[in-house]
C-alpha positions as CSV (number, residue, x, y, z in Angstrom):
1,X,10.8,38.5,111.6
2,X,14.2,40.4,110.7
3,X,16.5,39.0,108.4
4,X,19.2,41.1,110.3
5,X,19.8,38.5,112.9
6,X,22.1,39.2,115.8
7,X,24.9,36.8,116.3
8,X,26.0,34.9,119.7
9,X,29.2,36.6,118.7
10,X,28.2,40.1,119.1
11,X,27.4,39.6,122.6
12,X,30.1,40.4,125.1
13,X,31.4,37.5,126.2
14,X,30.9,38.1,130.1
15,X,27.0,38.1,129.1
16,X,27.8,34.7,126.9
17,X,29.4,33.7,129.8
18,X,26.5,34.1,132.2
19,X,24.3,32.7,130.0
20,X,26.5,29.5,129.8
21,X,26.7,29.2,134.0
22,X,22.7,29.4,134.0
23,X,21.9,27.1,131.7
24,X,20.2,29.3,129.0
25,X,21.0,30.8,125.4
26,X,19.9,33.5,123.0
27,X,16.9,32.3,120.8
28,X,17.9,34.7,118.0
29,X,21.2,33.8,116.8
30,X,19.3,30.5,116.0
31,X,16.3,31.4,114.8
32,X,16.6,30.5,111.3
33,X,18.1,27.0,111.9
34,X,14.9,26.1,113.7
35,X,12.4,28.4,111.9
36,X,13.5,28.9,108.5
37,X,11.6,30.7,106.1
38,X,9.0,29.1,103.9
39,X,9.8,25.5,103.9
40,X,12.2,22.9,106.2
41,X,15.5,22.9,105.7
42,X,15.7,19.1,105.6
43,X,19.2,17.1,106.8
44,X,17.9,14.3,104.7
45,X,19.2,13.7,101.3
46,X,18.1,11.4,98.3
47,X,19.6,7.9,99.2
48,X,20.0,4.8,96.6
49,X,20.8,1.1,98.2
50,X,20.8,-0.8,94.8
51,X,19.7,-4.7,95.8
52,X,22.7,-6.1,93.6
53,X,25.1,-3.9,95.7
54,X,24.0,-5.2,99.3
55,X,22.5,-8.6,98.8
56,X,26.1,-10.4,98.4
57,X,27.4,-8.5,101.6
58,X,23.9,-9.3,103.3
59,X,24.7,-13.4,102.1
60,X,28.7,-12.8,104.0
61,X,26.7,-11.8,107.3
62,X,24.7,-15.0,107.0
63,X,28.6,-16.2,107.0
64,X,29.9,-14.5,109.2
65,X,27.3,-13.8,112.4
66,X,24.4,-16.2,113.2
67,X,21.3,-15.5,113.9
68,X,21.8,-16.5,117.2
69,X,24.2,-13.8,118.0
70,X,22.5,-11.2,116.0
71,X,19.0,-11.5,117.0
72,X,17.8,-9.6,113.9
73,X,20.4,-10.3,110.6
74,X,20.2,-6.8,109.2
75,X,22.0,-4.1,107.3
76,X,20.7,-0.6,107.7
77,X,20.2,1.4,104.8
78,X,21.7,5.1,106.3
79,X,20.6,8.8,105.2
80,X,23.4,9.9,103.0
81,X,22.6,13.1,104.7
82,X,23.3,11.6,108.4
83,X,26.1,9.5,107.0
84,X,26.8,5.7,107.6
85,X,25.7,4.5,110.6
86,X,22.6,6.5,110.5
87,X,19.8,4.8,112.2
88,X,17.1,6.1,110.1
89,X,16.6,6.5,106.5
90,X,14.7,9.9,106.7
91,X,14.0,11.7,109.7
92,X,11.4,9.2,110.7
93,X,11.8,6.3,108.5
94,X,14.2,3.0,109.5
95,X,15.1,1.0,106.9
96,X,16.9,-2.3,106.8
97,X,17.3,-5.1,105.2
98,X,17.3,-8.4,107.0
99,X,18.4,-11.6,106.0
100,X,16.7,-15.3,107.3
101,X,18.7,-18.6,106.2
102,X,16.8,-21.6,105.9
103,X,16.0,-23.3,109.3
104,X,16.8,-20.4,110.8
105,X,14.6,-18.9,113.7
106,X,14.7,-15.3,114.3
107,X,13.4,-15.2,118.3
108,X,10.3,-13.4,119.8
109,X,10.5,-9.8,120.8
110,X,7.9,-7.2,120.9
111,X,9.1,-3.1,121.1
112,X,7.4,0.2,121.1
113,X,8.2,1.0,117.4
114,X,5.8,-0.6,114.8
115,X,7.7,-2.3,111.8
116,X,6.6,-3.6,108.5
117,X,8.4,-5.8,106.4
118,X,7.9,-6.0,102.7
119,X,9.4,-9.3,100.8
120,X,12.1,-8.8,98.6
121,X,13.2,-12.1,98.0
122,X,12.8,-16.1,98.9
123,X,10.5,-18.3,99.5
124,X,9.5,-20.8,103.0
125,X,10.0,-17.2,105.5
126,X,7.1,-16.9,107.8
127,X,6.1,-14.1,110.8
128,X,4.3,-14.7,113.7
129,X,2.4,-11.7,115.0
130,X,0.3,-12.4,118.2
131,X,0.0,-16.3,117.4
132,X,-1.4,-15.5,113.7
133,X,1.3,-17.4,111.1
134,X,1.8,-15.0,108.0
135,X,3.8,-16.4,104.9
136,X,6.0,-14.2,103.3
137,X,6.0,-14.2,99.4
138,X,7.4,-11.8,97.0
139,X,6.5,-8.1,97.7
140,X,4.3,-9.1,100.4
141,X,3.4,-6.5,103.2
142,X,3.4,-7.9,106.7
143,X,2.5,-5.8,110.3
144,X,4.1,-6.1,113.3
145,X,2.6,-3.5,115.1
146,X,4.1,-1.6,118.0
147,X,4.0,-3.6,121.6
148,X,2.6,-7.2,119.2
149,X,4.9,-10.1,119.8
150,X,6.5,-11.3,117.0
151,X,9.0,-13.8,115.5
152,X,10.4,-15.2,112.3
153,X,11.2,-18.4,110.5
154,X,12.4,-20.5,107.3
155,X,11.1,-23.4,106.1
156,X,12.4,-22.8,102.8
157,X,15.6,-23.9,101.2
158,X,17.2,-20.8,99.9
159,X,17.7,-17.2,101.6
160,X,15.3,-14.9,102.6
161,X,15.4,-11.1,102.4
162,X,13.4,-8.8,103.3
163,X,12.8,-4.6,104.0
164,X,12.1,-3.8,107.2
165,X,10.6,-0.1,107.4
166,X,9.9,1.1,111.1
167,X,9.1,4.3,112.9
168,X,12.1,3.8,115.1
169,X,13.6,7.4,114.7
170,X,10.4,9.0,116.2
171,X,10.4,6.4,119.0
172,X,14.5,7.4,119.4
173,X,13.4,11.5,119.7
174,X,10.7,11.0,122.2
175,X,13.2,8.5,124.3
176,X,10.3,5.9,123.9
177,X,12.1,3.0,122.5
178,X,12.8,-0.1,124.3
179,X,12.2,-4.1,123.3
180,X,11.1,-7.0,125.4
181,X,12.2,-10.5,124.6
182,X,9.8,-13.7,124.9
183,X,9.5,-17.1,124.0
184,X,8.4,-18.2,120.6
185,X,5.0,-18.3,120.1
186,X,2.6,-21.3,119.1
187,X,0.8,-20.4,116.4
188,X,-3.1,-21.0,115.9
189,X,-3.5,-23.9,113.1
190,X,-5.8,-21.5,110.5
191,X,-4.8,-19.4,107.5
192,X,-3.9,-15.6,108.0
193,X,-6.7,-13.2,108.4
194,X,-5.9,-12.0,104.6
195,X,-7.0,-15.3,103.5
196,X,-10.1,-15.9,105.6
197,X,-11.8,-12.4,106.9
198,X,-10.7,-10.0,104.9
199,X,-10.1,-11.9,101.6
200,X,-12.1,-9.5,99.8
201,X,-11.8,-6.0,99.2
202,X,-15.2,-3.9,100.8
203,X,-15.8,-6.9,102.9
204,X,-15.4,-7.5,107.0
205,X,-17.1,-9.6,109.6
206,X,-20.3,-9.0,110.6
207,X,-20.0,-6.5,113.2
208,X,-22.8,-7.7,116.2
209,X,-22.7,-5.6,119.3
210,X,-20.7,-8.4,121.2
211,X,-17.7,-8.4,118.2
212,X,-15.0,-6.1,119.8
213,X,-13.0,-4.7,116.5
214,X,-9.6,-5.6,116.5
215,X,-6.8,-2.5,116.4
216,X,-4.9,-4.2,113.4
217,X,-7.1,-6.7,112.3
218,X,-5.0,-7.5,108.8
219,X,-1.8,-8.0,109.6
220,X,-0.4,-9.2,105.9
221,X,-1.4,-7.6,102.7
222,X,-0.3,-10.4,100.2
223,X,1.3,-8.8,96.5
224,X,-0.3,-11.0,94.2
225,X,-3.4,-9.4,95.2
226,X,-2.4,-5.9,95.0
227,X,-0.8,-6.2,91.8
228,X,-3.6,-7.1,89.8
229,X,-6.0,-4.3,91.5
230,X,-3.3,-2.3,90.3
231,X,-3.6,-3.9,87.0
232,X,-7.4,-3.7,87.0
233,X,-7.5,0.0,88.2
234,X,-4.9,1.0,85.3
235,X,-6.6,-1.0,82.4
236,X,-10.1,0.9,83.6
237,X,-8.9,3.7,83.7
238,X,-6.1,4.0,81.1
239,X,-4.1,5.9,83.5
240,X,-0.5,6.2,83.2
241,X,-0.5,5.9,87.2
242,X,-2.2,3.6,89.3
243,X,-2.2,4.3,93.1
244,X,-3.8,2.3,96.0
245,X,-3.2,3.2,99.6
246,X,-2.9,0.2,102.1
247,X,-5.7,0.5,104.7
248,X,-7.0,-1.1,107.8
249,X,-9.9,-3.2,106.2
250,X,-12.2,-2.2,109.2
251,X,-11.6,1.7,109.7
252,X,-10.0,2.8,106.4
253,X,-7.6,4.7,107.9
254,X,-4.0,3.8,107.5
255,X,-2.9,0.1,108.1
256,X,-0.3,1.9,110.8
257,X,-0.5,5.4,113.4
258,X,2.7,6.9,111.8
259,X,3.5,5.3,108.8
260,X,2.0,5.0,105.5
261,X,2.1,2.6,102.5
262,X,1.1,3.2,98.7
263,X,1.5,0.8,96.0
264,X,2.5,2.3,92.6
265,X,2.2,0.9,88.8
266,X,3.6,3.0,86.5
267,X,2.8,2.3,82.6
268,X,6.2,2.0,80.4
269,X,7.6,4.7,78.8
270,X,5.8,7.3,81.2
271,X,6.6,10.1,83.5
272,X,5.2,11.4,86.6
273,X,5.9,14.3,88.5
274,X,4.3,14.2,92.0
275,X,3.4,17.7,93.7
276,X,5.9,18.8,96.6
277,X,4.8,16.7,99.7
278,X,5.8,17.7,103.3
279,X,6.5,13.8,104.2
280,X,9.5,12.0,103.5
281,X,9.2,9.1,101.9
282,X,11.0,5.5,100.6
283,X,10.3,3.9,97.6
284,X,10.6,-0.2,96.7
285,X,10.9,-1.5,93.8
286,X,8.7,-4.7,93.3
287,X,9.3,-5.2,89.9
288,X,10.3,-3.2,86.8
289,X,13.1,-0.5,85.9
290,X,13.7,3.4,85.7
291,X,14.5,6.5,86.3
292,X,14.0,8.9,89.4
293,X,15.2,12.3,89.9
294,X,15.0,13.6,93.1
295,X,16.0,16.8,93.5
296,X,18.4,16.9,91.2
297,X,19.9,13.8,91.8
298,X,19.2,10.8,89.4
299,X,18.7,7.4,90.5
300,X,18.5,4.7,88.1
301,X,16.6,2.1,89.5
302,X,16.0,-1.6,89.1
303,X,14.2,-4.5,90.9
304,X,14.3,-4.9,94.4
305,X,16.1,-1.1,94.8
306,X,15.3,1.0,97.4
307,X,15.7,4.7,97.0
308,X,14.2,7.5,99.3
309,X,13.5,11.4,98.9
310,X,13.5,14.0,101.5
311,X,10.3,16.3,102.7
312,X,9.2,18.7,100.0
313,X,11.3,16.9,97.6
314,X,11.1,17.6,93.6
315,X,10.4,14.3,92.2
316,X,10.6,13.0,88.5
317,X,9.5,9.2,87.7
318,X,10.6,7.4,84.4
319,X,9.8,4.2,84.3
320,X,11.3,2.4,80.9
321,X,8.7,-0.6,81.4
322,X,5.8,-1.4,83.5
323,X,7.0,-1.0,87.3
324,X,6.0,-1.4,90.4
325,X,7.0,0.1,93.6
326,X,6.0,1.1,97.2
327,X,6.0,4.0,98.9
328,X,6.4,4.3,102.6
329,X,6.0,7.7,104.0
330,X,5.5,9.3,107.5
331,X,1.9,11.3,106.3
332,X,-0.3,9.4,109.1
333,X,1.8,10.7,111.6
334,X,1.8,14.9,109.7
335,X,-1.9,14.4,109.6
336,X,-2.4,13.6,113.0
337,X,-0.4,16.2,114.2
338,X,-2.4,18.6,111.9
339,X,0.4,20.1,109.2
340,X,0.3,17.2,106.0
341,X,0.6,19.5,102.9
342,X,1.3,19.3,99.7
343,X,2.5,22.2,97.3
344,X,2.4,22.4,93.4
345,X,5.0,22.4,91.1
């Protein structure tokens, strides 16, 4: 294609004016804003919510607007790109944090975007997905899948926080995204499936030809038990980085259709420099401290942070002790529409 663009104004402006009263316009003029050359020109940009900033304005809302009134207690983290107000962190990526006092009940709803909350802090805070109680301890990952009924609770006796990290911006653009409220939901008197079937990594039910498979059939992935495989994997293999993708225990393919999760362990005093990836993605910090520069810009990071990067973002990690983090990214969704792809640096 031509560099040597024509502009809408070089057209005469009866023609422009034609155009306008039938309902059509010139593909050129915008031809690069939609096609650019070589690589997206993304409207994202890196974003840093440092926990110590928002948790005391997250406590005021627990002050200042019941959970009654709010349904869901949340501050949004917004795309410094997009500006506040934002309703995404990336292009496809929500992020919020949401706040559960004790006694608190957070009511049943179910929506066409799929969520996943990771723990950030508190103890007592419990989900309910589909009648199946999940506890929520530090850096936990629970599921609430698009269209699953779900609701929240604290039995505890201080706050609860936690990430929420949905798909909602995708759901938004293909003016798909609507919620249903409900009653809440009796749950069944049994531990999690993370506790009973799928307890063990490699290991599912017996699979007879009456046992229908379940679509999400783990629907909490509980930290203490991904830290040490991260642990394990890193003293094995004396790796400065130790990666583990969260998976659906019965297919192996991601644990959601759009988004993906990845635990990280990064050894003190290392650095890692990622390839250029074409998804977005958010990180979490579970534990530890560092830096991160991301495209130029440098976040210095502690526990509990939140920090994201933009597609085909240049990316530098530092981490000054052993730290933890997840990543949430949209590469399920590139995959399955065929264009995932990642680029050396």
């Amino acid at each position: 294609m031509s560099e040597a663009l024509g502009t809408l104004e070089e057209l005469p402006e009866d023609y422009r004016a034609g155009m306008a009263a039938a309902g059509v316009a010139p593909l050129w003029p915008m031809m690069r804003n939609v096609l650019p050359h070589g690589a997206p020109n993304p409207a994202t940009r890196p974003g840093h919510w440092r926990y110590g900033d928002v948790r005391p304005l997250l406590l005021r809302a627990g002050e200042l607007t019941p959970v009654e009134k709010a349904e869901r207690r949340v501050l949004v983290l917004s795309d410094p790109g997009r500006g506040a107000g934002a309703m995404q962190a990336t292009a496809t990526i929500y992020l919020g944090l949401q706040l559960l006092l004790p006694g608190e009940t957070a009511p049943a709803h179910r929506h066409t975007p799929s969520a996943v909350r990771v723990l950030v802090e508190g103890q007592g805070g419990f989900t309910i997905v589909d009648g199946e109680k999940l506890p929520m301890e530090e850096g936990d990952l629970i599921l609430t899948p698009g269209g699953e009924w779900h609701d929240h609770g604290h039995e505890g006796s201080d706050p609860v926080v936690w990430l929420d990290a949905l798909d909602l911006p995708l759901f938004v653009m293909l003016e798909g995204s609507y919620a249903e409220e409900g009653d809440l939901q009796a749950h069944r008197n049994r531990p999690d499936a993370s506790q009973v079937e799928y307890r063990a990594a490699g290991l599912a039910p017996t699979r007879g030809p009456e046992r229908a498979r379940p679509r999400y059939p783990q629907n909490r992935y509980p930290w203490t038990r991904t830290r040490a495989a991260l642990d394990e994997m890193a003293a094995a293999t004396d790796a400065a980085l130790a990666e583990l993708d969260y998976i659906n225990p019965e297919t192996g393919e991601d644990v959601l259709p759009t988004m993906g999760f990845t635990a990280m362990r990064l050894a003190p005093g290392t650095a890692h420099r990622p390839p250029k990836r074409s998804a977005s993605a958010a990180f979490h910090v579970v534990a530890g401290t560092g830096r991160t520069t991301v495209d130029g810009k440098t976040i210095d990071w502690g526990p509990k942070d939140t920090f994201t990067a933009p597609v085909f973002a240049e990316i530098d990690h530092h981490a000054h002790d052993t730290a933890y983090l997840i990543r949430i990214h949209d590469r399920p969704l590139q995959e399955k529409l065929g264009y995932y792809e990642e680029r050396p640096r």
